[in-house]
C-alpha positions in Angstrom: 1.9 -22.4 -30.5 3.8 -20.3 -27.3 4.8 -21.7 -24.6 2.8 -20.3 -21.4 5.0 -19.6 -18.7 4.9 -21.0 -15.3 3.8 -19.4 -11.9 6.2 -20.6 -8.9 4.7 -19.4 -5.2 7.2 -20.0 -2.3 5.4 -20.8 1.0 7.1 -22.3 3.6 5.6 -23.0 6.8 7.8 -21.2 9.1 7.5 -18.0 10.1 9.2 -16.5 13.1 8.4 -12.7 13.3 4.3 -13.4 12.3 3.0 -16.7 12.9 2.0 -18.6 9.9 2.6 -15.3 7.5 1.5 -17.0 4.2 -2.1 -18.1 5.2 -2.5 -15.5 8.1 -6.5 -14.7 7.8 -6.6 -11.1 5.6 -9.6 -9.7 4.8 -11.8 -13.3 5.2 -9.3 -15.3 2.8 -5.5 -17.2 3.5 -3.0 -14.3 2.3 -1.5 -16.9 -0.4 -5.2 -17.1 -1.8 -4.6 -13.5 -3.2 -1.3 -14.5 -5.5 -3.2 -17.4 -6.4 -6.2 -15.8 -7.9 -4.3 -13.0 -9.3 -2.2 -15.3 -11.2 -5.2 -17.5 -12.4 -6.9 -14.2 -13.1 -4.2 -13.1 -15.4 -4.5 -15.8 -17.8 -0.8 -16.2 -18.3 -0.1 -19.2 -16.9 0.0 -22.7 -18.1 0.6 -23.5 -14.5 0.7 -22.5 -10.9 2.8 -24.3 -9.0 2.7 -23.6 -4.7 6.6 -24.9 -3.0 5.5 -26.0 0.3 7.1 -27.6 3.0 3.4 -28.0 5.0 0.4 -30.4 4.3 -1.7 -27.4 5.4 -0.6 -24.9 2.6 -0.5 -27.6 0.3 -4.5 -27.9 0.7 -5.1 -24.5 1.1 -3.6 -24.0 -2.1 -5.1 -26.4 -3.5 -8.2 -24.9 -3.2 -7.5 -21.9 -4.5 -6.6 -23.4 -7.5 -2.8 -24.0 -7.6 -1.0 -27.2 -7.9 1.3 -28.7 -5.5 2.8 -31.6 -7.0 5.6 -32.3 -3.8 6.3 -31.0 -0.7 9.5 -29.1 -0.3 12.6 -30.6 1.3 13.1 -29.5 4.8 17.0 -28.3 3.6 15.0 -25.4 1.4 12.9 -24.7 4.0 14.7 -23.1 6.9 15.7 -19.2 7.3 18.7 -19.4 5.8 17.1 -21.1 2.1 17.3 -18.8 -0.2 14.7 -18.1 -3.5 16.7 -19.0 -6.0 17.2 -22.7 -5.0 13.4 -22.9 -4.1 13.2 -21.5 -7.7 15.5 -23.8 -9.0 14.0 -26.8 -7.0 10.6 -26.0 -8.3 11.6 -26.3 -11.9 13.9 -29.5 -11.9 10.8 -31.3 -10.1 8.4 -30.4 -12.3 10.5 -30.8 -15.5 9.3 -26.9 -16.7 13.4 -26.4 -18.0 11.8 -26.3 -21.5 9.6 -23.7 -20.9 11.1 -20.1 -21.7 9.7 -18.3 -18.9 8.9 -18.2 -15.0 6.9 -16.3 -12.9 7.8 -16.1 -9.0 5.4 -14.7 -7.2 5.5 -14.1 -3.4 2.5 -15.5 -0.9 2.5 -12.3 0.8 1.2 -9.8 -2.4 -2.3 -8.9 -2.1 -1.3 -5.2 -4.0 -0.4 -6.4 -6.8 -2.7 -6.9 -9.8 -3.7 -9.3 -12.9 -2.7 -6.1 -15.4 1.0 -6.3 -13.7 1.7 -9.5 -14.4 0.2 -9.0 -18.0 2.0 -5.7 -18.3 5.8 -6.8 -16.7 5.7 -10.2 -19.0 5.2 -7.5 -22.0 7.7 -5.8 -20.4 10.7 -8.6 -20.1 9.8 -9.6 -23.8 9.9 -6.4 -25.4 13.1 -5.6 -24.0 14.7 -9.3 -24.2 15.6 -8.9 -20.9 17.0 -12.0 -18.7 14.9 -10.9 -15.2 12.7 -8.5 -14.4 12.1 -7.7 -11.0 9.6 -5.3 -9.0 11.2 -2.4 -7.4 9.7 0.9 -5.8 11.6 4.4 -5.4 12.6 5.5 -2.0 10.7 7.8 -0.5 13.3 9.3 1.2 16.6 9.9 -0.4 19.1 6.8 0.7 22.5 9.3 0.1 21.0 11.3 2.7 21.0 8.8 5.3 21.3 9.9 9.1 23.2 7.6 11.4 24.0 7.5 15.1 28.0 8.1 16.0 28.5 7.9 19.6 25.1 9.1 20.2 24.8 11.7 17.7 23.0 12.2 14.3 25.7 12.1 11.6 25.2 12.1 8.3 26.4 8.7 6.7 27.5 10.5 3.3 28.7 14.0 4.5 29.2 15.0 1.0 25.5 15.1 0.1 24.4 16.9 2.9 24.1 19.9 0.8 22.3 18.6 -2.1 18.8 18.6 -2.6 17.1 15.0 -2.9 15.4 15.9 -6.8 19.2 16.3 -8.1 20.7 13.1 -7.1 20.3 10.1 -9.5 17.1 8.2 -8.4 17.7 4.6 -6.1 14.8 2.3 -6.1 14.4 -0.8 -4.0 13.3 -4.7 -4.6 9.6 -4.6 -3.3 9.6 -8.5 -3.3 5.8 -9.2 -5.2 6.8 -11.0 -7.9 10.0 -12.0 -10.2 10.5 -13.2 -13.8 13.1 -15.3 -15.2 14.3 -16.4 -18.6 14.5 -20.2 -17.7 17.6 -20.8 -19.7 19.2 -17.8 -18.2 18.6 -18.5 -14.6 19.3 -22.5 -15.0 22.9 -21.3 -17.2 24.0 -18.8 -14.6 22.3 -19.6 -11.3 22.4 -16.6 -9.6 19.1 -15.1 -8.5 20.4 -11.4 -9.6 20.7 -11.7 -13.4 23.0 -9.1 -15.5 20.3 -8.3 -18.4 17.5 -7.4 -15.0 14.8 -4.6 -15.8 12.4 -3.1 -13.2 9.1 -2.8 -13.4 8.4 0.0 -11.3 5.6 -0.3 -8.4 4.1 2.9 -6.8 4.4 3.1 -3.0 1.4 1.9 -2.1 2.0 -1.6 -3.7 4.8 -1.9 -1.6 4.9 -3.3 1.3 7.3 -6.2 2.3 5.3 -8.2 4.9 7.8 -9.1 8.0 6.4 -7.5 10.7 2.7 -6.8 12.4 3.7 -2.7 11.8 4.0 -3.9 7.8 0.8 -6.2 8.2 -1.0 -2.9 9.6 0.5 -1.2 6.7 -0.6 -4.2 3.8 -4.1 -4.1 5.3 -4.7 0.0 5.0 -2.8 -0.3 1.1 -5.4 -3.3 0.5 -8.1 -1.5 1.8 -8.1 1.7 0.7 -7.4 0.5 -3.4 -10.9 -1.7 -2.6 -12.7 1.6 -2.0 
């Protein structure tokens, strides 16, 4: 019998830009609810497991149907923690080093679907990959990049000025819904960025990284339209 793999959901309680991010009221539910339901939607999971430093997420997780077997140790819960040791953390408590694979999936990704999950878990197996990561393409050309030089535009990368956007070798960027690991990979090598890492590619519109109100306007208009 296979293994299920395990869903990790990071959710600490501070939040400096927008007050209590992770459980900030969207669309008559917590935000964290959504990853929580997605996951249990997507039938992949032997478990889902919420990192919290905070009593309060802990319950509201809870009810949503994830576990949260300890609360988080304020050392992995400041600005300055980063994923992989929450990731890390989460999988020595709960004794999960056996299990081949890991799910991390952000509080703060109402886009993303049950068919994602199901589809980038394929994905990572198929290609025997160590990590697999969600990424989106820039809408704008990055080797095109303007920048100010003693008040004027300047191009940062002269040398591209000239070349038109569809003829320069595509750049995506790390969307930050959801990451999967080979466990004995990450626990071998303990970086969060793994050498054998494949994308699975996200359109636009599932791609908002929630930091500011602007992005929360942003998530709600994504969420709402894809509901119509």
């Amino acid at each position: 019998m296979k293994i299920k793999p395990i869903c990790i959901i990071p959710a600490r309680a501070g939040s400096k830009r927008i007050k209590n991010k992770n459980i900030i009221n969207f669309f008559g539910k917590p935000l964290i609810a959504y990853s929580i339901l997605t996951a249990k939607k997507s039938k992949l999971f032997s478990k889902i497991i919420v990192s919290t430093d905070s009593k309060k997420i802990k319950k509201i997780a809870e009810r949503y149907g994830a576990e949260c077997p300890y609360i988080r140790k304020k050392n992995l819960s400041n600005d300055k923690s980063s994923t992989k040791d929450v990731l890390l953390d989460a999988i020595q408590k709960i004794k999960s080093e056996k299990v081949p694979y890991h799910f991390l999936i952000y509080p703060t990704a109402p886009l993303i679907t049950n068919n994602d999950l199901i589809k980038a878990f394929n994905l990572i197996k198929d290609k025997r990959a160590d990590a697999l990561l969600t990424v989106s393409e820039f809408i704008s050309h990055p080797l095109r990049a303007l920048h100010f030089n003693k008040s004027y535009l300047k191009f940062k990368w002269p040398q591209y000025q000239k070349c038109n956007s569809q003829d320069l070798t595509n750049y995506y960027f790390d969307v930050g819904a959801f990451y999967i690991y080979k466990t004995s990979a990450i626990i071998d090598v303990k970086k969060f960025f793994l050498k054998k890492t494949i994308p699975y590619i996200l359109p636009i519109k599932k791609s908002v990284d929630l930091n500011t109100y602007e992005d929360l306007r942003l998530l709600k208009l994504f969420y709402d339209t894809k509901n119509k």
